[in-house]
N, C-alpha and C positions, 0 to 999 in steps of 0.2 A: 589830596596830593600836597608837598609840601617842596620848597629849594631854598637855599637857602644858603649861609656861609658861617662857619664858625670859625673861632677864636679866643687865645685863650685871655683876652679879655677887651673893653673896649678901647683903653688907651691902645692897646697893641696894633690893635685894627685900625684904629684912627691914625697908627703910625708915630703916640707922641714917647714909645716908652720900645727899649728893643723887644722884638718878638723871638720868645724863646721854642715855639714851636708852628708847624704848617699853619697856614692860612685853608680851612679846609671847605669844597664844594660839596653841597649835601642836598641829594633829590631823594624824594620816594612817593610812595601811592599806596594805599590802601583799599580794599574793596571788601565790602560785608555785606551779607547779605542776613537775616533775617527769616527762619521757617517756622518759630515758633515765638512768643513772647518768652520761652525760656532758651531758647537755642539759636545762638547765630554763628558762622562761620565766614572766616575773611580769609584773604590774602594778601600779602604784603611784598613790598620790592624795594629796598634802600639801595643807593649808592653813595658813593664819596670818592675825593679824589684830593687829593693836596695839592698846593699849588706852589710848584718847584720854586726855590729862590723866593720864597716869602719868606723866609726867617731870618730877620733883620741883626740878630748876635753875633758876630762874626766866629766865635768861640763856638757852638752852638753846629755852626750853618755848614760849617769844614766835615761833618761826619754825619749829618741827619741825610737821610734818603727817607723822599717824599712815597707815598705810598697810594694803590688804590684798591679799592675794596666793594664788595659786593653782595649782598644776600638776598633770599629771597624765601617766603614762611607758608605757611598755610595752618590754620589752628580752628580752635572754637573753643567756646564758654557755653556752659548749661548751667544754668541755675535755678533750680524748684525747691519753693517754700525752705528748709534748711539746708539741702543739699547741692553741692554745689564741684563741680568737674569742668576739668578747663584739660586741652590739651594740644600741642605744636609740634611740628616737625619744621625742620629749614635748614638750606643750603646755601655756603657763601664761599668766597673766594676770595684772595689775598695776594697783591704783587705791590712789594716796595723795588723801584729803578732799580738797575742792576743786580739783583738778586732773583734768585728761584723761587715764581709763586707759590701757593698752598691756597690746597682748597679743605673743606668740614662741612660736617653734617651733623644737627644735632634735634634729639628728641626729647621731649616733658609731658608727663602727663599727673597732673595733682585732682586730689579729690578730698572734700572736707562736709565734714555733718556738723551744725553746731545746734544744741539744744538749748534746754534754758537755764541750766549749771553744767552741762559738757559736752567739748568740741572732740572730733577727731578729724587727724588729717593722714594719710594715704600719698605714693608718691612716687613716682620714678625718672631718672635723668640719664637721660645717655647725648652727653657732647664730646663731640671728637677735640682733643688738643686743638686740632688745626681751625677748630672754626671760630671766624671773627664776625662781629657787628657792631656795627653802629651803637647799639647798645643789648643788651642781656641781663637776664633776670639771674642766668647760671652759670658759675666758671667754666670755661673752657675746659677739658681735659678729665673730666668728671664722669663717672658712671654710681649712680646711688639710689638704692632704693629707702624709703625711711616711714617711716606710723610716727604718729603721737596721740597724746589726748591728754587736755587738761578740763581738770574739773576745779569750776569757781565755788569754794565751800563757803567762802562769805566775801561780803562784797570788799574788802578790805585784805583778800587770802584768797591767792589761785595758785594749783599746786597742779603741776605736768612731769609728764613724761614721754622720753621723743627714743626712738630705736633707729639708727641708723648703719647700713652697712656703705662704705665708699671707696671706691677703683680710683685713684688719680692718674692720669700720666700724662708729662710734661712733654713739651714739645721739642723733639731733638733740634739741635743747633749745630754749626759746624766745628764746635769745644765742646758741646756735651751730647750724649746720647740720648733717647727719650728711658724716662724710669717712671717706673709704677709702684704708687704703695696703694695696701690695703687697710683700712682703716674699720672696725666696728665700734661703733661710741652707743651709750644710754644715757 
């Protein structure tokens, strides 16, 4: 488990320089468990909450709304000899004061071979716009699936190639709608 306060930096916190953003509370907890020396599965719990009236900028302090937030994961990592598959699923929620919360849900699953001149990786992501956390590996608002594989032909020269298809869509606001592009990249 873990509590804790952040800031965005230590003069701010110390109070000797104005603070341009929340002073914020941050708990969470972890749990793993362990069924194989290659396979463990955890779950995880973050919270945070900012704390109203800390931001010392007066410029600043007139329009920021303090926020609090929530998620909560469940995943696992497998790793044997070069093979190697990790995957998560998680739910979070979102209320800054006076505004209408938002909740997301978001899934990943990656998988990667690596040899002894060539890797492949495997891959798929579905996060909803709306989901927030504490921190993340994957944009918010993203659905993709994607391959690669680079091969090292000298130790000086590695040459790849990565195939991706990608769903975006952005999170409606009360001036803009949510929009979606589709993207294919190689």
């Amino acid at each position: 488990g873990y509590g804790g306060v952040v800031a965005e930096s230590w003069e701010a916190l110390d109070n000797t320089v104005l603070r341009n953003q929340f002073v914020r509370d941050v708990y969470g907890l972890k749990l793993e468990k362990s069924f194989t020396p290659s396979l463990k599965v955890y779950a995880t719990g973050q919270a945070g909450a900012d704390q109203a009236g800390s931001i010392t900028n007066p410029l600043v302090s007139s329009f920021a709304l303090a926020a609090k937030l929530h998620a909560s994961r469940i995943g696992f990592p497998y790793a044997e000899n070069q093979f190697q598959l990790a995957g998560e699923t998680a739910n979070s929620g979102y209320q800054q004061e006076t505004q209408a919360g938002r909740s997301g849900r978001g899934s990943i699953l990656d998988a990667g071979w690596r040899g002894q001149t060539v890797g492949l990786r495997a891959g798929y992501h579905d996060i909803d716009s709306g989901f927030m956390s504490l921190s993340t590996m994957v944009m918010a608002g993203i659905k993709e699936a994607y391959s690669a594989i680079d091969w090292t032909a000298a130790s000086w020269l590695t040459l790849g190639a990565d195939l991706r298809n990608s769903k975006n869509t952005t999170l409606a606001t009360i001036y803009t709608p949510s929009q979606t592009s589709n993207t294919d990249s190689s």
